[in-house]
C-alpha positions as CSV (number, residue, x, y, z in Angstrom):
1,X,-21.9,-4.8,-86.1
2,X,-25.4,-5.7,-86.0
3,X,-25.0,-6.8,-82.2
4,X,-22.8,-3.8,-81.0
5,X,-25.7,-1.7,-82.8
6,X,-28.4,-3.4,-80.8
7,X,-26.7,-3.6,-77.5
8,X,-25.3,0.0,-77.8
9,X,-29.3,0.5,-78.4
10,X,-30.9,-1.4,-75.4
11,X,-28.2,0.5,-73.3
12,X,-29.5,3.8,-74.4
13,X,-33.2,2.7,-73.9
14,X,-32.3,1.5,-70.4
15,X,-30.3,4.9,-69.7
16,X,-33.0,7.2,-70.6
17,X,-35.8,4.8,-69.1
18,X,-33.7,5.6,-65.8
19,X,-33.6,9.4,-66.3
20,X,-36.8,9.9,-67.4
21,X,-37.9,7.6,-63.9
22,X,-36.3,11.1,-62.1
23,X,-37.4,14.2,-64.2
24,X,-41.2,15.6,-64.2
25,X,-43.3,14.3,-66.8
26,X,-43.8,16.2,-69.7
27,X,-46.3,19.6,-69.6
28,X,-46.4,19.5,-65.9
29,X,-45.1,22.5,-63.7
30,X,-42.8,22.2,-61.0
31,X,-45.4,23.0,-58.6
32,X,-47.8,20.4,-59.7
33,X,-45.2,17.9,-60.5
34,X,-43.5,18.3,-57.0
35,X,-45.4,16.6,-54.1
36,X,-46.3,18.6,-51.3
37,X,-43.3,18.2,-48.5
38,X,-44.8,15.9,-45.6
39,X,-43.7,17.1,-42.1
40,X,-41.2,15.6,-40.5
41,X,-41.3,14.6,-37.6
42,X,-38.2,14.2,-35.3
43,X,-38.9,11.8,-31.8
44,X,-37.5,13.4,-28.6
45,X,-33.9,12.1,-27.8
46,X,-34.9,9.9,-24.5
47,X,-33.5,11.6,-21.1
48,X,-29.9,10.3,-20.3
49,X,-30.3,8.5,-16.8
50,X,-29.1,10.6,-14.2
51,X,-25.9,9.9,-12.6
52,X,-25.6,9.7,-8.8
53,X,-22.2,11.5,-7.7
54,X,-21.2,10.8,-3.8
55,X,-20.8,13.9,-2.2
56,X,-17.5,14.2,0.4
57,X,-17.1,16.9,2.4
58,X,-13.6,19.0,2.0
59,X,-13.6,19.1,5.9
60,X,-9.9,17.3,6.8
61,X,-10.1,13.7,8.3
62,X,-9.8,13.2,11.6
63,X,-6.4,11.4,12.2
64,X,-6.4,8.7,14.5
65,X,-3.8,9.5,17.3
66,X,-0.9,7.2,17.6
67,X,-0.1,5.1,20.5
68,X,3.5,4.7,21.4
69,X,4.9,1.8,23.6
70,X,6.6,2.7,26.6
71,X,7.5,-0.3,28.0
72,X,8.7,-4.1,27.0
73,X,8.5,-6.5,29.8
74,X,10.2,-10.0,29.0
75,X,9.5,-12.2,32.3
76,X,12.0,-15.5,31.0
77,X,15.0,-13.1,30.4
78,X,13.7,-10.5,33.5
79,X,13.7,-7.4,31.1
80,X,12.0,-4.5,32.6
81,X,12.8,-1.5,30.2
82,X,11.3,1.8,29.2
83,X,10.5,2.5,25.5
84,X,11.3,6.1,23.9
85,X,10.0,6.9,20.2
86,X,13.7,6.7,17.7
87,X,13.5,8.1,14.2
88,X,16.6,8.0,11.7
89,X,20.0,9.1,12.5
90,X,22.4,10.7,10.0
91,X,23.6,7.5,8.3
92,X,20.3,6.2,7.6
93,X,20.1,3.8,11.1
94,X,17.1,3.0,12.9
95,X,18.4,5.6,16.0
96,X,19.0,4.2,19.4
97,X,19.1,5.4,22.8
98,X,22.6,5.6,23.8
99,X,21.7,3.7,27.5
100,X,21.0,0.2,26.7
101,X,18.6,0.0,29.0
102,X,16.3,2.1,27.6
103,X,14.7,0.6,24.0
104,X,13.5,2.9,20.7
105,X,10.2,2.5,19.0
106,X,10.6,3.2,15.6
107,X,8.0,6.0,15.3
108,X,7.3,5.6,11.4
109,X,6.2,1.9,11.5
110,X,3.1,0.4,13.0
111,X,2.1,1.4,16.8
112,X,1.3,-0.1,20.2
113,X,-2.3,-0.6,18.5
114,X,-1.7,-1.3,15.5
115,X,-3.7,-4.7,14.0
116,X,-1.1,-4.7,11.0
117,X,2.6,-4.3,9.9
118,X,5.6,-4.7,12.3
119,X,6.2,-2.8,15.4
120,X,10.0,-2.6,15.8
121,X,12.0,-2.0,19.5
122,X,15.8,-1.9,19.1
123,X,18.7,-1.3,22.2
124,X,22.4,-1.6,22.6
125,X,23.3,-5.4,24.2
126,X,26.2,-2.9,26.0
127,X,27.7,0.8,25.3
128,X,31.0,2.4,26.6
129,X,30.2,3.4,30.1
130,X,27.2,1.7,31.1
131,X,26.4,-1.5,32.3
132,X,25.4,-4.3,30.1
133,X,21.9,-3.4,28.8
134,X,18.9,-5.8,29.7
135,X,18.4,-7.2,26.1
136,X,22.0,-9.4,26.2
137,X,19.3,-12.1,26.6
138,X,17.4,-11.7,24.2
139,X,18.8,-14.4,22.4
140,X,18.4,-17.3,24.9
141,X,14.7,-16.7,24.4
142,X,12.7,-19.8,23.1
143,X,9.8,-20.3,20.9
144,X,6.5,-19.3,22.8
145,X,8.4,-17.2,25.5
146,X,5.9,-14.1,26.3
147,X,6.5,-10.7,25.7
148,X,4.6,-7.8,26.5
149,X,4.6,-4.2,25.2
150,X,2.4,-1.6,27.7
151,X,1.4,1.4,26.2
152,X,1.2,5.2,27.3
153,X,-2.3,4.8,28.8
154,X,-1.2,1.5,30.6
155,X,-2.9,-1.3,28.4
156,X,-0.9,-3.8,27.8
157,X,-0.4,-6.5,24.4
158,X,1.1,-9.7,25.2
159,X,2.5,-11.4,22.0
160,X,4.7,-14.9,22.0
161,X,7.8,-15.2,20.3
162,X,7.7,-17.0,16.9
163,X,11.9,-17.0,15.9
164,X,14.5,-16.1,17.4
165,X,18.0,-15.7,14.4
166,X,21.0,-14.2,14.1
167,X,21.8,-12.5,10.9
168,X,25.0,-10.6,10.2
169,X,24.5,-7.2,10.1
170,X,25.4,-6.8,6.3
171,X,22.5,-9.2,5.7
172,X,19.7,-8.2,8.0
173,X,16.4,-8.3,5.8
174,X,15.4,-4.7,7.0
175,X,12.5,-4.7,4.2
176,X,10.8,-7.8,5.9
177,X,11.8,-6.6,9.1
178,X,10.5,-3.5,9.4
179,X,7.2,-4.3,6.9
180,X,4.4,-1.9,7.2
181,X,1.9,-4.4,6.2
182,X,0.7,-7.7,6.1
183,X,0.4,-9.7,9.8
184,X,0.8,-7.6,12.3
185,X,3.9,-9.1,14.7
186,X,6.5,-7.7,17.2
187,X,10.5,-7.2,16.2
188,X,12.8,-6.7,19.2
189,X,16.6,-6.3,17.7
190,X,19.9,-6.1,19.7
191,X,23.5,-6.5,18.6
192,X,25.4,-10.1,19.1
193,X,27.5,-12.1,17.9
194,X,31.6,-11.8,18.1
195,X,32.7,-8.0,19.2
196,X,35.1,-6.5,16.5
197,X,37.3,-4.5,18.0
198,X,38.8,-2.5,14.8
199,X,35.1,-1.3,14.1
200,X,33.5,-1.2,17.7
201,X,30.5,-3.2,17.1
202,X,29.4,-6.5,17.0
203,X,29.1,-8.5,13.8
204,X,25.6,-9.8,14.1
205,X,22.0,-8.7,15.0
206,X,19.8,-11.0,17.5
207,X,16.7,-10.7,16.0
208,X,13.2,-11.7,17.8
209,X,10.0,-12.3,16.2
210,X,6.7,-12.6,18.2
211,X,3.1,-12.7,17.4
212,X,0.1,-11.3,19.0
213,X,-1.2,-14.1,21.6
């Protein structure tokens, strides 16, 4: 008991000790007990560096005019041919002339000038009352064979051929083919293959490949 008396009392000393540390001392008022306030002073916040925004004008971009082939000249094979711009028919086809010696450009891939992506020119080998079209020999072509493309203001881009396949038409890898990036090459396509007669059209694509020379 003596302990729990004597603890219990140094715990009490040691409590008020702290209190009294925090309250005005005895017979002082609050004015003279309170020290007088010191000013505080706050630093300026430092200037948040400036941020340089690039100004861009709303006026619309000029868009570079494209230049459509009009010609593909073959010298091994003698192909002489004009080139019209073809868009997409009704069942989703790269559209063709119906003469098959006349050759579309598709117009939504990469142009006479283009320095990327793959330029593709398609024609009938033959169609129902027309001669055989100039691109039947396309596929006795060999590797190196040139082939140049003139444009509408008469320049001309010679390119050599890389590959020449067949694929069956079920198979032809249209993504690569008609690729909108990446090296920039030349894709000539005509029908070939064995003619089925139940379906009018031959089984297999001749496919060329040719790169800038």
């Amino acid at each position: 008991m003596k302990r729990s008396r004597t603890a219990a009392s140094t715990m009490a000393i040691a409590l008020a000790v702290c209190l009294s540390a925090c309250a005005a001392p005895t017979g002082q008022s609050d004015a003279q007990s309170r020290p007088s306030p010191t000013p505080t002073v706050t630093a300026a916040p430092a200037r948040t560096p400036a941020v340089e925004v690039p100004v861009t004008s709303s006026a619309p971009r000029e868009v570079e005019p494209r230049v459509a082939p009009t010609n593909l000249l073959i010298s091994d094979i003698s192909v002489d041919m004009p080139v019209v711009p073809v868009g997409v028919d009704g069942g989703s086809q790269m559209e063709l002339p119906v003469d098959p010696a006349i050759a579309g450009w598709y117009r939504f891939g990469p142009d006479a000038n283009a320095d990327e992506g793959h330029m593709v020119l398609s024609a009938h080998v033959d169609a129902p009352n027309y001669p055989i079209g100039p691109l039947a020999g396309l596929r006795d072509l060999d590797p190196g064979a040139s082939i140049v493309v003139e444009d509408e203001s008469g320049a001309q881009r010679e390119y050599r051929v890389a590959s020449v396949t067949y694929y069956p038409k079920t198979d032809l890898p249209v993504d690569e083919l008609f690729d909108r990036e990446g090296e920039h090459a030349l894709v000539v396509i005509t029908c070939g293959g064995p003619f089925d007669s139940s379906t009018g059209r031959y089984r297999d694509n001749v496919v060329v490949v040719a790169v800038a020379a």
